[in-house]
Residue, then its C-alpha position, 0 to 999 in steps of 0.5 A: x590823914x589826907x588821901x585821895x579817894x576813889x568812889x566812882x566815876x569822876x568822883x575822887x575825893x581829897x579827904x581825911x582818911x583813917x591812919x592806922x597802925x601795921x598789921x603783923x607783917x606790915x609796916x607803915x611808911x610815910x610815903x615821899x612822892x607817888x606817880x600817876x599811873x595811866x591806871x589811876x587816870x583811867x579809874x578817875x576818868x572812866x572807872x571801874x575797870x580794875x576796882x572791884x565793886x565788892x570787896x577783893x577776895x584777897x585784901x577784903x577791901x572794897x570802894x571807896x579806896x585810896x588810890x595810888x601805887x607807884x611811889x616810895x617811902x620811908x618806914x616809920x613803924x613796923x609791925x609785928x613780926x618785922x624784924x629785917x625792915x626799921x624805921x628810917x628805912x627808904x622802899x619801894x613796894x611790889x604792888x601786887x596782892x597774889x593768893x600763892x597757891x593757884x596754877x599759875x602761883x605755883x609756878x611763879x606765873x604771879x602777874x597772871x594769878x588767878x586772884x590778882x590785885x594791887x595796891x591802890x586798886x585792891x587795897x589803900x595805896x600811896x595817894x596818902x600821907x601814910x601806907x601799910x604794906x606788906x613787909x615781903x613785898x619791900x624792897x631798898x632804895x639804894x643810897x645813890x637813888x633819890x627819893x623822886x626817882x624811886x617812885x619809877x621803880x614799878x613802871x620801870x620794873x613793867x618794861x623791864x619784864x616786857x623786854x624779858x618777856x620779848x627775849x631781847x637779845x644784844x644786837x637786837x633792834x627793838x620798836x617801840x609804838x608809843x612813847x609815853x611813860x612806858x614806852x620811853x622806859x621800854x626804849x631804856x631797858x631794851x638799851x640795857x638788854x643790850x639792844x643796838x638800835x631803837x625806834x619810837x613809833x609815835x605821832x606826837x612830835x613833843x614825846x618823838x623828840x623826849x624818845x630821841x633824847x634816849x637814843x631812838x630814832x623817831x618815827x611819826x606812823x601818820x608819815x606817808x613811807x614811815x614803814x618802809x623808812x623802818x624796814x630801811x633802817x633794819x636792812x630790809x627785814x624789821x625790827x627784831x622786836x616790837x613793844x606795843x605801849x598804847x593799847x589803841x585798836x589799831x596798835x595791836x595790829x600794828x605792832x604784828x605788821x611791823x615786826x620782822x618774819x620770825x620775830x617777837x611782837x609784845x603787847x603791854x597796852x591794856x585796850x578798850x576797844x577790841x582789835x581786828x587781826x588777820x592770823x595769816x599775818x602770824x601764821x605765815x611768817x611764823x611771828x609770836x605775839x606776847x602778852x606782858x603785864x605787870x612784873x615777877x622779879x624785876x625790882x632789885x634789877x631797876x634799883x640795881x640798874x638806877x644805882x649804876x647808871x643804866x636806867x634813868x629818871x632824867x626827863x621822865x618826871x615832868x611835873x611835881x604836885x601837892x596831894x591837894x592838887x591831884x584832880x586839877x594839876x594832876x588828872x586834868x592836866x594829863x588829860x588836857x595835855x597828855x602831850x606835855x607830860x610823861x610823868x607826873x609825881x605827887x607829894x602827900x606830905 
């Protein structure tokens, strides 16, 4: 079958690549449509960074490895031991590989196992025709969702977790700093939390008005006063919470100055770069600063959530591609025009 493979560096190979048949547990799916994720973009352009050089301790597979991880499919063949899963059947997958027996494991502290891996990353992902995946880690596409639209179901379900992981309450106003991919999905959930008002802290004016087509009020913080129009929006105090979707040096920060005394900062970014923070701005008024990463339960809520309404695709996919085309109208055009773009899917078959 045709894949994209990942060897190093700049070095991902469209190429034939074994199918093979699902292992107990397993099934295969042939898989519709697989975003690029921003962890996909920095393997190619800067990797490895989560790709191990020796073989992950819980897939046992190592370079060169098919990447891709956020997408949908239909089953085709089941393996063995699979018998509430059929061929025919539309998923979506859990990307995460965790031991289930570490600290952190037993107490369904999955994103921070001690262990962890992914699809795509850690195993063969969905930048190919076909997929194996771990049976229990499936989940239905309901009949209103269209097959495009599930292959956001697992950022969705990363900014879903940060606005739990923020205990966004109903009322609350929320900043989001960046809008991208997640942040624009963040601005979404922290919607169906209940949440009355919505910022998108972002300096590009093409994704500021993508923001505002969700509902947030945009706001460019290389504006002289951007701040104090913030504070001025929410009474004089901030914003009740604040999601940091970027993971530049000075965003960090940013998103701990920004959010209101008492109030909960959460970081989702994954930086590169480390970032300087003065703890008085922390201690003094006893703000918290939460990490999130990936997601634990929170699959059956978007799909529950696309079904009905409250999450939405629409405006999010703004390119569509053929698996031949990844490098050039994928990678490179998200890196010559990263403004243009939120999402970007791609069709192996």
């Amino acid at each position: 079958m045709k894949a994209a493979v990942w060897y190093g560096k700049k070095d991902v190979r469209i190429e034939d690549f074994p199918d093979t048949p699902p292992e107990e547990g397993y099934v295969k799916a042939k898989v519709y449509w697989c975003g690029i994720c921003g962890t996909d973009l920095h393997e190619y352009e800067a990797g490895p960074i989560m790709i191990r050089m020796d073989p992950h301790p819980l897939t046992g597979v190592g370079p060169p490895v098919v990447l891709g991880h956020e997408f949908s499919g239909e089953i085709v063949e089941c393996g063995k031991g699979v018998d509430y899963l059929k061929p025919g059947d539309r998923i979506v997958t859990n990307t995460l590989y965790t031991c289930g027996t570490c600290y952190w494991c037993r107490r369904g502290l999955y994103p921070i196992c001690k262990s962890l891996g992914a699809i795509g990353l850690a195993s063969h992902g969905a930048f190919a025709e076909y997929i194996n995946v771990k049976a229990e880690q499936c989940y239905l596409i309901p009949r209103h969702v269209e097959n495009d639209v599930a292959a956001l179901v697992e950022p969705m379900a990363a900014a879903v977790h940060a606005v739990r992981r923020g205990k966004v309450l109903e009322g609350d106003s929320v900043a989001v700093i960046g809008a991208g991919p997640i942040g624009l999905m963040a601005i979404q959930a922290a919607r169906t939390a209940g949440a009355s008002q919505f910022f998108a802290i972002e300096i590009s004016q093409i994704r500021g008005k993508k923001a505002e087509a969700y509902g947030a009020i945009h706001l460019n913080p290389l504006e002289k006063g951007y701040q104090e129009r913030l504070y001025d929006y929410t009474g004089g105090v901030g914003p009740d919470v604040v999601i940091e979707c970027v993971g530049a040096a000075e965003t960090g920060p940013m998103a701990v100055n920004l959010v209101r005394r008492g109030g909960r900062a959460v970081i989702m970014g994954v930086f590169s770069k480390e970032s300087e923070l003065n703890f008085n701005d922390v201690v003094f008024p006893e703000k918290e600063v939460i990490g999130s990463l990936c997601y634990v339960d929170e699959f059956e809520t978007v799909l529950r959530f696309l079904a009905d309404g409250r999450l939405s695709g629409e405006g999010l996919i703004t390119g569509r591609i053929v698996l031949d085309d990844l490098i050039e109208k994928g990678f490179k055009e998200l890196i010559r025009n990263k403004e243009k773009h939120v999402k970007i899917l791609v069709k192996p078959n």
